[in-house]
N, C-alpha and C positions, 0 to 999 in steps of 0.2 A: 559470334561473340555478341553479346547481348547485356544491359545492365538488369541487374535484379537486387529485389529485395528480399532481407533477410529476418524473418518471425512476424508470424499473423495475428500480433498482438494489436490493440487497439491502432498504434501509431503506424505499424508495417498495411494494416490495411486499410486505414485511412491515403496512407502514399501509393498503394496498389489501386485503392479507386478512382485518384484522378489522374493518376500515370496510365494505366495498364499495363503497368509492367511486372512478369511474376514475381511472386511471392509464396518464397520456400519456405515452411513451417514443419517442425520436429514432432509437432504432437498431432493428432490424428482430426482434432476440430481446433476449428480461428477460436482468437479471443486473447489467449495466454493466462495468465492469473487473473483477468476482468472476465471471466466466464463463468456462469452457472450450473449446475447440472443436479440431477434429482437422484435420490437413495429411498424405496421402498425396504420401511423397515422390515426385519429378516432376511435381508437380502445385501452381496456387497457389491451387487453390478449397478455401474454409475449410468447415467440416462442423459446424454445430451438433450432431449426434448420429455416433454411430460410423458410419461408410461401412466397405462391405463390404469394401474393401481395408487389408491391413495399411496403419496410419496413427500417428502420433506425436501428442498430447493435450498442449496447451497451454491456457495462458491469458491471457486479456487486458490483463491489469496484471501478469504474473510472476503469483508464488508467492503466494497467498493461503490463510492456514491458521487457523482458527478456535480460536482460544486466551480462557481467563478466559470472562464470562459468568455472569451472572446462575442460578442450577441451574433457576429455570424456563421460560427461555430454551434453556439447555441440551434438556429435556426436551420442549420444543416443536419443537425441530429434530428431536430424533430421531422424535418421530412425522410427521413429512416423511420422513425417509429413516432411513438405517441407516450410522454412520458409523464408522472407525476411531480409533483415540485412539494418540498418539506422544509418544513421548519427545523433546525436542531436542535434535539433534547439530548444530553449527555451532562457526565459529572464525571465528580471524583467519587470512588467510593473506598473507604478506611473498614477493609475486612475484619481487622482485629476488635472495632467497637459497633460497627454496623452504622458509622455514620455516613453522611451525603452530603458534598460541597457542589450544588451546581458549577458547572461547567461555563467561565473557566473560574477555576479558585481563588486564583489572586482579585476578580472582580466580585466574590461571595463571602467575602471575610465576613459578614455579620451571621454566617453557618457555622463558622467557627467561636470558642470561646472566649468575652471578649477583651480579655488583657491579651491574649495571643493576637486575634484582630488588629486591635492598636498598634502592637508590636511591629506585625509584619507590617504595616502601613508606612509607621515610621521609618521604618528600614529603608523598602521602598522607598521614601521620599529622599532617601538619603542615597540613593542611586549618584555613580557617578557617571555613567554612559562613556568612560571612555572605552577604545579598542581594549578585547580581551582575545588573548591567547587561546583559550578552551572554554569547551560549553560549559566547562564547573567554574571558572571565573564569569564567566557571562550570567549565568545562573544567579551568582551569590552576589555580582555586581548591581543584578538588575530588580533580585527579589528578595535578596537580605538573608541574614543566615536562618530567621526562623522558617520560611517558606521551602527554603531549598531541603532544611532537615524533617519536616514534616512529609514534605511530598516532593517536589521537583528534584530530588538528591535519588532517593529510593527507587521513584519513578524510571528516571533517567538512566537512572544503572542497568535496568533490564531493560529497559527498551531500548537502548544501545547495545545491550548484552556487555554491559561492563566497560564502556569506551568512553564516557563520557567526561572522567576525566583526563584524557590523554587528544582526543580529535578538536576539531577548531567548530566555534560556534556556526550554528546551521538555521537557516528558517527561522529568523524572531518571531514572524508573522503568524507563527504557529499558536506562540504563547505573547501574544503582544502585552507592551506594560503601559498603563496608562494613569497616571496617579489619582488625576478628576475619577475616572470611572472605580478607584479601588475606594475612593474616599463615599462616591454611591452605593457601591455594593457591602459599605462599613454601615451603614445609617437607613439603608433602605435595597431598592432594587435598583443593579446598573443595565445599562440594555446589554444586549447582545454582541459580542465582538469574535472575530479570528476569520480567519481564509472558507471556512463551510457554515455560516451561517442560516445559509438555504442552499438546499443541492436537488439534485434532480435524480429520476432513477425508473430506467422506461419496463413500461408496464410488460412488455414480454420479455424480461429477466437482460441481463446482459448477455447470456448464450443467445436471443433473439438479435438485439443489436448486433451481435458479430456476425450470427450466421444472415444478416440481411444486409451487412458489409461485403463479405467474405462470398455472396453471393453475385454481386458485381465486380468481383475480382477475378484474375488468372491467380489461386491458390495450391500450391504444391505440398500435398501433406508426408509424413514420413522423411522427412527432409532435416535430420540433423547433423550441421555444421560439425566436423569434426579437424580437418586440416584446411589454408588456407597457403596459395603457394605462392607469393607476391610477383615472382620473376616471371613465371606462366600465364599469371595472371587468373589463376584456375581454384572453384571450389570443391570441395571432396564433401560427402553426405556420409551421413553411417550407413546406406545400404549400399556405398560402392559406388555409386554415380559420381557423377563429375560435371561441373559447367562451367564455361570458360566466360569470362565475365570485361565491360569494359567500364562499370562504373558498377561499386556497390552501396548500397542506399542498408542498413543494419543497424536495427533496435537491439540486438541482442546485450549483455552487457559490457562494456568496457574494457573489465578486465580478462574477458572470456576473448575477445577480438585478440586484446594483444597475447594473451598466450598462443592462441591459433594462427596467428602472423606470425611468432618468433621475434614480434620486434622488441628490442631493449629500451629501456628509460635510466637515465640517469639518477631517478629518484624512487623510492620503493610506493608500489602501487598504492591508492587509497584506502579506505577499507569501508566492509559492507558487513553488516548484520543478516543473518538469515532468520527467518521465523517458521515457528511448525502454529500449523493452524489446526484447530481441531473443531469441526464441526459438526455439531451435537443436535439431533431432535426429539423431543420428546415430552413427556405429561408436565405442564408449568407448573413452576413454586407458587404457593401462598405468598411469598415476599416477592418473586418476580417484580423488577421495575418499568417503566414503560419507555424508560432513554431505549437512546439511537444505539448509546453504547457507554459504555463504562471506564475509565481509567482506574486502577486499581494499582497501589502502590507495593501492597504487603498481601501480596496472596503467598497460602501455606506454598500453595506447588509453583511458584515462578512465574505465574503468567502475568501481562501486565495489561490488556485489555478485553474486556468481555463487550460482547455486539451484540444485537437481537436485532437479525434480520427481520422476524415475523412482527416488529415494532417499527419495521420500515412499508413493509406490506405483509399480508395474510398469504398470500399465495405462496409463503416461504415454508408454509404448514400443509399439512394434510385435510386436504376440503374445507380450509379458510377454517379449521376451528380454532375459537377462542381456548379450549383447556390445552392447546399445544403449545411447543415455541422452539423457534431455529435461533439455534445460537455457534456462535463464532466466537475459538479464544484464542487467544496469542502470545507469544512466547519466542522470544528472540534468544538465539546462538551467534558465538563468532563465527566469524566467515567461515562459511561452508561446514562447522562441525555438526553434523545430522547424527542422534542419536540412535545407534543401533535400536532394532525392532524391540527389544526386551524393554527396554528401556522406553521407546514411545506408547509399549501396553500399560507400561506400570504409570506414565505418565495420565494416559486414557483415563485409566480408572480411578487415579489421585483426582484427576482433574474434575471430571463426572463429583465423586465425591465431597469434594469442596462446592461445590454447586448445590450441592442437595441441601449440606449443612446450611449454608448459604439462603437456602430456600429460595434459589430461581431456579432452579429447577428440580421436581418430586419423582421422575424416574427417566433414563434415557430409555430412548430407542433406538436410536441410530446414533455412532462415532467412530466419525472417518478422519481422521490425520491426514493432512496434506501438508507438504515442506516445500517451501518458497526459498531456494539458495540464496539468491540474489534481493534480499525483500528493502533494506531501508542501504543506503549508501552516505557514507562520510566524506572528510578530508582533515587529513594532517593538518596541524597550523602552518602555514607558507607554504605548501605544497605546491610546486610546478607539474607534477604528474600527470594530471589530469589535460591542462593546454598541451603537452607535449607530447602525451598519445596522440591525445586529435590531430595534432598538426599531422605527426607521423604516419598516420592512417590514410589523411586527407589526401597527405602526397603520393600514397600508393592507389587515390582512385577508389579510398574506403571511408564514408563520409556517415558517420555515429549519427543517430537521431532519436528522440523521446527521453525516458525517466530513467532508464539504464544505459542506454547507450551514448550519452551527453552528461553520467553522474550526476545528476540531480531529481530536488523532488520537485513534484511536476502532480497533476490530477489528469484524468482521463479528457477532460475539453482541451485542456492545453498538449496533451499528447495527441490529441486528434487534429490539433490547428497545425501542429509541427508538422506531423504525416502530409496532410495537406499543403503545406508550402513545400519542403525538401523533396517531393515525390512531384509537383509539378517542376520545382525545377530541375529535376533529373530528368525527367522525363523532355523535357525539353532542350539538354546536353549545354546548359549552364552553368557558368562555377559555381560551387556551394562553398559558403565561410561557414 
């Protein structure tokens, strides 16, 4: 009997590197949605490492960029690899007239027209900051009705996939409200603000990072968790195996544990949005932009942010050319609804489509769909579900850790600082809270 850990995601093998204790993984390479992998167009075989033929560099949940972090976190990454550090460029962009509100909005009102400007400002200043029930009270509390009906209302709806007014407020820090800086961004230029305003992103892709994680790890691939037997104390894998366990250390998700436990909650589980990502290479638009990434409120086909990888680095293209571009878009479903195959072609090609009109992009060559079950996670207002899983889990010896398996949102440094604390102290037969 043995403790182990459960997904080779960034947090499972950050805990397996200074534990060494294994680390069961479902999918065939480390990483989890923080991993890259290459598609040689006319081809749909995916490439963990560069193939010899010009190839397009995506990744498996979009655009993931290592922002914030702990400076000894920081500093533990870079002796893994050697990475770049960026400035953030992103916006809003309004499909229906083709306009651009630097990112974030609320601090660029003088992009907008300026009686509306004024408007929102005033609103704004007329914030009352008390506690709000849901993100649509939070919203309208904090940015006034004309901002929330222009964009944070529309926004919000698809990027929750429709939750937004029913779950309890989440991450202000996301969209932080600052009135000094709204009243600069009305009359001139405000600085920079929110959680990624420099991030990092190491120069051999994040499939490099993991497989140079995953390399000083004990990693068990093919390894998907399908029963969990609490009394035995024993895990079941989809090929039949079995390990009997005396302490589990599990990034997996939340609500994926407690079904696989059997255990009950008093209160109905949280909820999570899922997203299909669609990862597109091919000949750039004339309009193409040069952001990190895009917020889009009113796309024809649903989606609600467009990335350009190859605007974060060139190696996301085919032999660094400039007339290419790797792009990522996204598109949030309720929990778990993954749209049958028919339906993610006819998406494929709407989406490609509006792109072109769009003019960011003049022809695809490569479009790969990838679906992320688990991708952003909520909470009810008052919700106890969440403490009372953990406890529940805790006391069976099954101790949640990272961005899914603790409900929250979290970045890649702070999921690796986590792996790295909970992973030594398991490994050292410590209690964990």
């Amino acid at each position: 009997m043995e403790s182990v850990i459960l997904g080779a995601g960034v947090t499972g093998l950050a805990a397996g590197f200074v534990s060494g204790l294994p680390v069961y993984e479902a999918n065939s390479f480390p990483g989890g949605i923080c991993s890259s992998y290459y598609l040689v167009p006319g081809s749909s075989e995916k490439h963990n490492a560069p193939p010899p033929e010009p190839s397009y560099r995506f990744e498996h949940g979009g655009g993931h960029w290592i922002f914030g972090g702990d400076p000894a976190v920081l500093r533990f990454l870079r002796d893994l690899g050697t990475f770049k550090g960026y400035s953030r460029k992103s916006g809003v962009y309004f499909a229906a007239d083709g306009r651009y509100v630097p990112y974030p909005l609320q601090n660029n009102l003088a992009s907008l027209d300026t009686a509306l400007g004024v408007q929102a400002l005033t609103e704004m200043a007329a914030a009352t900051g008390v506690p709000c029930a849901t993100m649509e009270d939070w919203l309208s509390d904090r940015f006034g009705t004309s901002l929330v009906e222009l964009f944070f209302g529309p926004f919000h709806d698809r990027y929750t996939a429709g939750l937004w007014k029913s779950i309890a407020p989440q991450d202000p820090y996301k969209s932080p409200v600052q009135v000094e800086s709204a009243i600069q961004g009305l009359v001139g230029n405000a600085p920079s603000v929110g959680y990624n305003v420099t991030f990092l992103y190491p120069e051999q892709g994040l499939n490099g990072l993991a497989a140079t994680l995953a390399g000083r790890c004990d990693v068990r691939y093919g390894k998907r968790l399908v029963a969990v037997d609490l009394e035995a104390h024993k895990l079941g894998f989809d090929d039949g195996s079995e390990v009997e366990y005396e302490r589990v250390l599990s990034t997996l998700p939340l609500t994926l544990m407690q079904e696989l436990s059997g255990l009950q909650s008093t209160e109905p589980a949280d909820p999570y949005s899922s997203v299909l990502v669609l990862n597109i290479g091919g000949v750039k638009g004339a309009r193409c932009p040069d952001d990190h990434w895009l917020y889009i409120p009113d796309s024809r086909t649903g989606f609600h942010r467009v990335g350009f990888y190859s605007n974060v680095d060139t190696s996301f293209v085919p032999d660094a050319r400039d007339d290419r571009v790797s792009i990522y878009v996204e598109s949030a479903y309720p929990s778990g609804e993954k749209p049958d195959e028919a339906e993610i072609a006819r998406i494929c090609k709407a989406t490609v489509q509006e792109l072109c009109e769009l003019e960011f992009l003049s022809e695809a060559e490569v479009v790969d769909p990838t679906w992320i079950d688990v991708a952003y996670t909520w909470s009810w207002p008052g919700s106890r579900w969440k403490p009372e899983m953990l406890a529940q889990l805790e006391a069976q010896d099954i101790f949640m850790v990272g961005r899914y398996g603790r409900w929250i949102f979290q970045g890649i440094a702070d999921s690796i600082r986590d792996g790295l604390m909970v992973g030594s102290a398991l490994a050292r037969g410590v209690g964990i809270d």
